[in-house]
C-alpha positions as CSV (number, residue, x, y, z in Angstrom):
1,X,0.0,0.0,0.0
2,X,1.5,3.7,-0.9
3,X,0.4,6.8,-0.8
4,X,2.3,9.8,-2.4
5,X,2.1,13.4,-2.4
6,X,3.3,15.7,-5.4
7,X,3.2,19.1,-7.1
8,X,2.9,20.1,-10.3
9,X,2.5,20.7,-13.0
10,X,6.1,19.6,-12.5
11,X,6.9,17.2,-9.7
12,X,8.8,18.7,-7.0
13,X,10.1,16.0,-4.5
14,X,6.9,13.6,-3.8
15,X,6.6,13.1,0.1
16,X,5.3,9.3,0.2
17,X,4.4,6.5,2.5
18,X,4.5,2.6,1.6
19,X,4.8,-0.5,3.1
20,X,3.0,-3.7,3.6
21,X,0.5,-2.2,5.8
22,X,-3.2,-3.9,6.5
23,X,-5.9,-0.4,7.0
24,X,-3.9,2.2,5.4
25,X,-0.9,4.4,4.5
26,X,-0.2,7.6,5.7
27,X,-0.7,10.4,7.2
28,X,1.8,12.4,4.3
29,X,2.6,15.8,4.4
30,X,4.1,18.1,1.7
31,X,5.0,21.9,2.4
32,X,4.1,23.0,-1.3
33,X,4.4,27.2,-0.5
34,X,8.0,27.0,-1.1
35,X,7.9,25.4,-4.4
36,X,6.1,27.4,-6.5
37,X,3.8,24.5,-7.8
38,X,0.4,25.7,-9.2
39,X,-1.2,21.9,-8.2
40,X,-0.6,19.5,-5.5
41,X,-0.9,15.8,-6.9
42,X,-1.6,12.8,-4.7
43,X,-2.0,8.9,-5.8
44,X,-2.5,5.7,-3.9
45,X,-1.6,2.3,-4.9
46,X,-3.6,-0.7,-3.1
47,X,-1.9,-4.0,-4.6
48,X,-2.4,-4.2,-8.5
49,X,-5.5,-1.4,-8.3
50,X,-3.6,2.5,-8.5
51,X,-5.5,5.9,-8.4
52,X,-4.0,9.3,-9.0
53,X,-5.7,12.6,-8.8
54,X,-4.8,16.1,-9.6
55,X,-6.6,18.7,-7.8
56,X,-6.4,21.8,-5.3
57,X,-4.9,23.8,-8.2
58,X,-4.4,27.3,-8.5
């Protein structure tokens, strides 16, 4: 299980969280101000089945 962090539209340095945990990864923090990103990014992978969504964009 993973859950990652990003910004975009170029990636910064993804914050992330994996292991073989059982309920869920996380929590994941990511201190976009600094960057200058106009999105932040995050995406989870449970097994095989991944999901990635961009949103909170400026």
């Amino acid at each position: 299980m993973e859950v990652t962090l990003d910004t975009g539209p170029t990636s910064g340095k993804p914050e992330r969280d994996y292991s073989s945990y059982s309920t869920y990864a996380g929590p994941v923090y990511l201190d976009a101000s600094k960057s200058g990103a106009q999105c932040l990014e995050w995406s989870g992978t449970i097994d095989i089945y991944y999901d990635s969504v961009r949103g909170l964009c400026s």
